[in-house]
N, C-alpha and C positions, 0 to 999 in steps of 0.2 A: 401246545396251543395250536391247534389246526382247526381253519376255517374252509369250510367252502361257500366260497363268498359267491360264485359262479352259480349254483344251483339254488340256491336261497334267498328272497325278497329280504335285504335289509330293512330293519326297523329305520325310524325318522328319528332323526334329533334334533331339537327343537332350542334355542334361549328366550325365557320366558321374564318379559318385563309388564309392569303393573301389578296391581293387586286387581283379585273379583273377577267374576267372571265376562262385565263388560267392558272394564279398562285395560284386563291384558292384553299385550299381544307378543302373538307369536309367531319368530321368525324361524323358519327352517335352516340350519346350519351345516347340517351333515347327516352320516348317516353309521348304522351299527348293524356289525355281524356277529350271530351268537357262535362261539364255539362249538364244536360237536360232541363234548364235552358236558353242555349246557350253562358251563359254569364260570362265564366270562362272555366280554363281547372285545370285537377289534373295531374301532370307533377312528371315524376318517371324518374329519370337522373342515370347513371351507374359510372357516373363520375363528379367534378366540375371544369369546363375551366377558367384556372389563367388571359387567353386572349382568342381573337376574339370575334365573335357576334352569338348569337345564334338565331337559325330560327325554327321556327317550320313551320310543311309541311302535308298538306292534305295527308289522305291515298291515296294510288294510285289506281284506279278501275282496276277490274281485267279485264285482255282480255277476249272477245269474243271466247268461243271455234268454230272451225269449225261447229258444230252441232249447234250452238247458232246462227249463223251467218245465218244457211240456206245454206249453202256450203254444 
């Protein structure tokens, strides 16, 4: 089970209270690293949720700077 946590944007994880889409919310908890592997993640939490569901969430790509775009 080898992560390289170092070169790799961790995924988010999330605990997610309410139902629908305007009453949840969600709190950011920690975060996850996928194995290199592919086939597992090592999950470092700041916190442990009594309730809701927890998600975990692809890193997000970063924007295209103006210079990057050709602009």
């Amino acid at each position: 089970m080898k992560t390289n946590q170092k070169s790799q944007k961790p995924y988010a994880v999330y605990v997610i209270e309410g139902e629908g889409t305007d009453k949840a919310y969600w709190n950011r908890i920690g975060a996850a690293w996928r194995h290199e592997d592919g086939k597992g993640f090592n999950i470092s939490l700041s916190c442990l949720p009594l309730n809701g569901q927890l998600v975990v969430r692809e890193p997000k790509a970063k924007p295209e700077s103006d210079a990057e775009a050709g602009r």
